[in-house]
C-alpha positions as CSV (number, residue, x, y, z in Angstrom):
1,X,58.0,-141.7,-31.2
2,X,57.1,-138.5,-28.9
3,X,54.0,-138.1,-27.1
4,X,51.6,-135.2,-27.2
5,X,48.8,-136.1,-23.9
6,X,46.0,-134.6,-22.9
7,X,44.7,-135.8,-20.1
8,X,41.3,-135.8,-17.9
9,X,39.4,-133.7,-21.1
10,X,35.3,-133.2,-19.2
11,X,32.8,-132.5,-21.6
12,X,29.5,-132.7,-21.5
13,X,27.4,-134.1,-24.1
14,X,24.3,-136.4,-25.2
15,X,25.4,-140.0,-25.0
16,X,23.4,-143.6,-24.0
17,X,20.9,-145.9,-25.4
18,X,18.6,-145.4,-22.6
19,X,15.3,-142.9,-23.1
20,X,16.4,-141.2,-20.0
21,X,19.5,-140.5,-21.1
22,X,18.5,-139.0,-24.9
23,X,17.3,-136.4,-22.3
24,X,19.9,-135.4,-20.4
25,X,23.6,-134.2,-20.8
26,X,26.3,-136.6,-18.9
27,X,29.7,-135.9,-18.4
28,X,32.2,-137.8,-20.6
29,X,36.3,-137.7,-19.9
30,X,39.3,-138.2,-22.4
31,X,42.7,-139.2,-22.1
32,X,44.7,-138.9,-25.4
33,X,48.2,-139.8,-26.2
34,X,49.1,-138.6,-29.9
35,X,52.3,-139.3,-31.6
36,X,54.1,-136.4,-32.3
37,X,57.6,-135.7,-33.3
38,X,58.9,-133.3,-30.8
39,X,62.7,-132.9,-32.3
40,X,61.4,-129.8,-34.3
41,X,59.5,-127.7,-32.5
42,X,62.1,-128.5,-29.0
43,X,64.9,-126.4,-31.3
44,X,62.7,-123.9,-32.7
45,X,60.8,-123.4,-29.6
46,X,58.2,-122.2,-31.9
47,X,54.3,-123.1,-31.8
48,X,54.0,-123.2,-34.8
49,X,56.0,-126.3,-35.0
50,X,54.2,-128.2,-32.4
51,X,51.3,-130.4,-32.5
52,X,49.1,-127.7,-30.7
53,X,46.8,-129.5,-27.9
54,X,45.2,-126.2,-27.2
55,X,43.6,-126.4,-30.8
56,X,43.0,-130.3,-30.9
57,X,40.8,-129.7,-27.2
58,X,39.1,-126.8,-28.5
59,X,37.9,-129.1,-31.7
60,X,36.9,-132.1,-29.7
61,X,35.0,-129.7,-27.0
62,X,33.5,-128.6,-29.6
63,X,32.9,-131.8,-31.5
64,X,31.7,-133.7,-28.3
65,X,29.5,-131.2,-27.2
66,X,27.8,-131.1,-30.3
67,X,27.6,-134.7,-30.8
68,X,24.6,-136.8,-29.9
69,X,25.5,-141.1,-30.2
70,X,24.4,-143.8,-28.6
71,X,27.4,-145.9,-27.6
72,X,30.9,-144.5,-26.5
73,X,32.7,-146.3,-28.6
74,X,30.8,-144.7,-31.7
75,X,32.4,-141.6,-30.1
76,X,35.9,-142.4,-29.9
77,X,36.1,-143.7,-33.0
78,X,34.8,-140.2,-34.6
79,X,37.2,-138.6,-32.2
80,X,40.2,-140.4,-33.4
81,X,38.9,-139.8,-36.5
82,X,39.5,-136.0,-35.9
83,X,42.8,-136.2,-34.7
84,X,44.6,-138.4,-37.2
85,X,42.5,-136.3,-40.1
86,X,42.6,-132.7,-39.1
87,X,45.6,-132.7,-36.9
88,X,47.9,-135.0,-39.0
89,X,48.5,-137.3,-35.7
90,X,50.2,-140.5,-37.2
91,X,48.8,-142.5,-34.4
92,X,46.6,-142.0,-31.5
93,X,45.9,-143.8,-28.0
94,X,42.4,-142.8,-27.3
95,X,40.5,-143.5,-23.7
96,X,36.9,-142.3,-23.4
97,X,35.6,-142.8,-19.9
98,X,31.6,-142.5,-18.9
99,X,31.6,-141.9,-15.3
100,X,29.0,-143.1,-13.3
101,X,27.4,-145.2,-15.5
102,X,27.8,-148.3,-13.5
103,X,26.6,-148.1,-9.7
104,X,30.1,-149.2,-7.9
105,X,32.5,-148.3,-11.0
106,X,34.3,-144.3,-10.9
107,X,33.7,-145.4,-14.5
108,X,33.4,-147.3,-17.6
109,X,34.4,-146.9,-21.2
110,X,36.8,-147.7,-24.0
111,X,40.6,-147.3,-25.0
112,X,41.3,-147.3,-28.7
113,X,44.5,-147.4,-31.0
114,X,44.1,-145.6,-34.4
115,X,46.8,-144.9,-36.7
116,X,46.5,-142.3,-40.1
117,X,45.1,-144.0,-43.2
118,X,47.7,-143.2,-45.9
């Protein structure tokens, strides 16, 4: 199967467990592989035929920016979530990163897997 990326996503949003950081807005980053047949759309040469990353960003800058959780992983989930449901993605490779949330580390975070529920 194809591959649809986006890749280095900033967006700025209310995320952490700490007090401190209900207050604040932190920078998160996604990198998103979604599998896409690409057959179609690379003989029509058509957008309408593509999996259009400009309108899955928009949602999730939206989405994220919007969004107020506690724990990342709560937030990649509902991102997934998004992509499979709205965007008909059969399968997703999700990575949220948190940067500077760990004195030493560029970053921390999570990487999930979803696939479509039939």
């Amino acid at each position: 199967m194809d591959r649809v990326f986006i890749e280095g996503l900033q967006i700025e949003c209310v995320i952490g467990i700490y007090d401190w950081e209900r207050k604040i807005r932190q920078p998160v980053v996604l990198d998103i592989e979604m599998a896409f047949d690409n057959t179609r759309p690379a003989a029509t040469d058509a957008i309408e035929d593509t999996l259009d990353y400009k309108a899955v960003s928009k949602r999730l800058i939206q989405f994220v920016s919007e969004s107020s959780f506690g724990l990342v992983e709560t937030l990649a989930e509902r991102c997934a979530a998004i992509i499979t449901g709205e965007f008909g993605v059969e399968h997703v490779r999700l990575k949220l990163s948190k940067p500077g949330a760990v004195r030493g580390a560029r970053s921390v975070g999570v990487i999930i897997e979803r696939s479509r529920q039939p």
